[in-house]
C-alpha positions in Angstrom: -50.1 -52.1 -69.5 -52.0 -49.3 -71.3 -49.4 -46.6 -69.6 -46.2 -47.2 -67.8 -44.1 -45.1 -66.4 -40.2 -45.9 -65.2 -37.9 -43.9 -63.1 -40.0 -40.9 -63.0 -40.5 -38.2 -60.5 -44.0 -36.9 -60.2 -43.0 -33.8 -57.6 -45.1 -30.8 -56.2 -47.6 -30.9 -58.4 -51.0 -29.1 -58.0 -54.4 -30.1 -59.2 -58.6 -30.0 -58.3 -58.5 -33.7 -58.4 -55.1 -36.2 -58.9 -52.1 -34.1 -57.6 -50.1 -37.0 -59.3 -52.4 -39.0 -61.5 -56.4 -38.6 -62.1 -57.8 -41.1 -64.5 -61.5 -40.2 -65.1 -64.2 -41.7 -67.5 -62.4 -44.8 -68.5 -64.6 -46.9 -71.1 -62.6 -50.0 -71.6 -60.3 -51.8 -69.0 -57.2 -49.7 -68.4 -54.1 -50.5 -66.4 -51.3 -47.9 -64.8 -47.6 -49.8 -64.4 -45.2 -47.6 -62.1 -41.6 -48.8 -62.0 -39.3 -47.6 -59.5 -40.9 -44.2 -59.4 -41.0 -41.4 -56.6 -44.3 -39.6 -56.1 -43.6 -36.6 -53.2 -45.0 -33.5 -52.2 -48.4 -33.8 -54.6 -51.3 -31.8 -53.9 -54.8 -32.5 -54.7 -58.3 -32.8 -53.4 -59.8 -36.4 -52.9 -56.6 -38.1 -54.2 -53.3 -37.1 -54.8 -51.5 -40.2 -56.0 -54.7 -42.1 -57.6 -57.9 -40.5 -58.2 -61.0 -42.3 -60.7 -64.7 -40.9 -60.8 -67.3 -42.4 -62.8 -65.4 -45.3 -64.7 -67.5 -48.3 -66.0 -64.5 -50.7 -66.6 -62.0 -51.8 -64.4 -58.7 -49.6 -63.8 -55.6 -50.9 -62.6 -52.9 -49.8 -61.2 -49.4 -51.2 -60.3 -46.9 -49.7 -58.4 -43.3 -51.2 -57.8 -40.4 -50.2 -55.9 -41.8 -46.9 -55.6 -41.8 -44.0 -52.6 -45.0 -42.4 -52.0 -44.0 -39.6 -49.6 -44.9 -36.4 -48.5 -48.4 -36.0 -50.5 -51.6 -34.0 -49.4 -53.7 -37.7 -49.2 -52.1 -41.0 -50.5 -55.0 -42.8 -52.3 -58.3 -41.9 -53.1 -61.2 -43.4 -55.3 -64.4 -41.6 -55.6 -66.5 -43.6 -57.5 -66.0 -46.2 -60.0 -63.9 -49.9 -60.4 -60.7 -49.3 -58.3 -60.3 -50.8 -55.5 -57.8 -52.8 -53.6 -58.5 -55.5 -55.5 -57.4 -53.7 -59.0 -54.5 -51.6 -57.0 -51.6 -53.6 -56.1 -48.5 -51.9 -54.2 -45.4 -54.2 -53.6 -42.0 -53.2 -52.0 -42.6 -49.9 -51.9 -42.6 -47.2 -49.3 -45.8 -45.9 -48.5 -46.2 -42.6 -46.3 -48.1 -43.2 -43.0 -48.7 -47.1 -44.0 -52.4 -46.6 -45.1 -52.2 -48.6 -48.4 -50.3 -51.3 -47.3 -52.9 -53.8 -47.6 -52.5 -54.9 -51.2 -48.8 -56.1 -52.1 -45.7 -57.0 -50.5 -42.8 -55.8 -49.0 -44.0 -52.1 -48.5 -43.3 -50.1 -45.7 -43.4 -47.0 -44.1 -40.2 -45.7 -43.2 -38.9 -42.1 -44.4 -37.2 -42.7 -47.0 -34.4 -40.1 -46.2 -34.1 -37.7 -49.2 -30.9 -36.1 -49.6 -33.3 -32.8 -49.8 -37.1 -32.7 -50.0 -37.9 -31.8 -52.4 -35.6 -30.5 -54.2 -33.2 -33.6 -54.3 -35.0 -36.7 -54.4 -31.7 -39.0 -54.5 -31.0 -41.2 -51.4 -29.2 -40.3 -48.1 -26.8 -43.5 -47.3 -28.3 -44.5 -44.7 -31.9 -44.7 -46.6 -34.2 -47.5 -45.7 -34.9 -47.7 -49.5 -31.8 -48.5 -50.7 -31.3 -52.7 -51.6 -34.8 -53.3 -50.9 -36.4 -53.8 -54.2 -37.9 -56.1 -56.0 -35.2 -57.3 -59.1 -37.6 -58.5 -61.0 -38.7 -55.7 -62.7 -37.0 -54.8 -66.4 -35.1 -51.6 -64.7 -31.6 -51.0 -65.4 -30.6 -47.4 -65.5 -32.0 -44.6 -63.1 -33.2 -41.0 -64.3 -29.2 -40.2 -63.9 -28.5 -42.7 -66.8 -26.5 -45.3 -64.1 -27.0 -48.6 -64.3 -29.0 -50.6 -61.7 -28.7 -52.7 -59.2 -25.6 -51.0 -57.5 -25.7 -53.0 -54.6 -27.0 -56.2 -56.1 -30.7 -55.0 -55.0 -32.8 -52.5 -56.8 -33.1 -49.3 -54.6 -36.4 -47.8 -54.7 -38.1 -45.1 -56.3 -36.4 -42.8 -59.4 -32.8 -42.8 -58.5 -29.9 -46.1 -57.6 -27.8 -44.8 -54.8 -23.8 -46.2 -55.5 -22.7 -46.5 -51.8 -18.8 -46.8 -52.8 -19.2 -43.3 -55.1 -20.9 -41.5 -51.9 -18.7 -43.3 -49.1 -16.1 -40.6 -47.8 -12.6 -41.4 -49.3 -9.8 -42.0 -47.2 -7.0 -42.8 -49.7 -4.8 -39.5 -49.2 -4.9 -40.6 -45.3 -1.1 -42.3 -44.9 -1.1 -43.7 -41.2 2.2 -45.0 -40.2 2.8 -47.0 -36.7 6.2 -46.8 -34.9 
């Protein structure tokens, strides 16, 4: 790919066109590769997540394992060479399902954020957590730990370690008589 981007948040951003992404006036074939990423709270008009006007060669995009969540407007092309052909979305959850045509394994569960958006790490009992797709080259999150914890990818920027968020119980002493 041209640009790729891993474990990255792209959060509350602001823009006229692209909240998240605009990619305008490409010349020569481009492509976008998003790995484990999470894209929430975006704000922009006619696109938030993907927006390209006036391209004359073909722009793809790729997103994997990602969460879309929480944005103005999920996709949007205004003119130019994307289209669901050239964007490809596979196990990934997509807000509101309405890009769930290209790729596989995406849904659109919430993907329960500890805090939104403010902490964009998983709740336990996230639907995104062991649901990936292992064969991308990801093995650390943005916190530095390594990845899978669980022996499945978790999705989008952070791997959730079940055992180091499970309430501990060791000082408990129950005795029986």
């Amino acid at each position: 790919p041209n640009s790729s981007f891993n474990n990255s948040i792209f959060v509350s951003n602001q823009a006229n066109r692209g909240g998240a992404f605009y990619i305008t006036n490409v010349a020569a074939n481009a492509s976008l590769l998003l790995l484990n990423n999470t894209l929430v709270d975006n704000q922009g008009n006619g696109g938030v997540v993907f927006y390209e006007q006036n391209a004359t060669a073909r722009v793809g995009a790729d997103f994997i394992n990602c969460i879309i969540w929480d944005n103005a407007t999920t996709f949007a092309n205004t003119g130019g060479n994307v289209s669901i052909a050239h964007l490809n979305i596979s196990n990934s959850i997509v807000q509101g399902g309405s890009w769930l045509g290209a790729g596989n394994g995406n849904f659109s569960s919430d993907p329960l954020f500890i805090a939104s958006p403010g902490n964009l790490r998983l709740n336990n009992n996230s639907p995104a957590i062991n649901v990936g797709n292992n064969s991308v080259p990801v093995f650390i999150d943005l916190d530095g730990n390594g990845r899978p914890q669980g022996g499945t990818l978790d999705l989008g920027a952070y791997e959730t370690s079940l055992a180091a968020n499970a309430l501990d119980l060791d000082w408990l002493n129950f005795s029986a008589r």
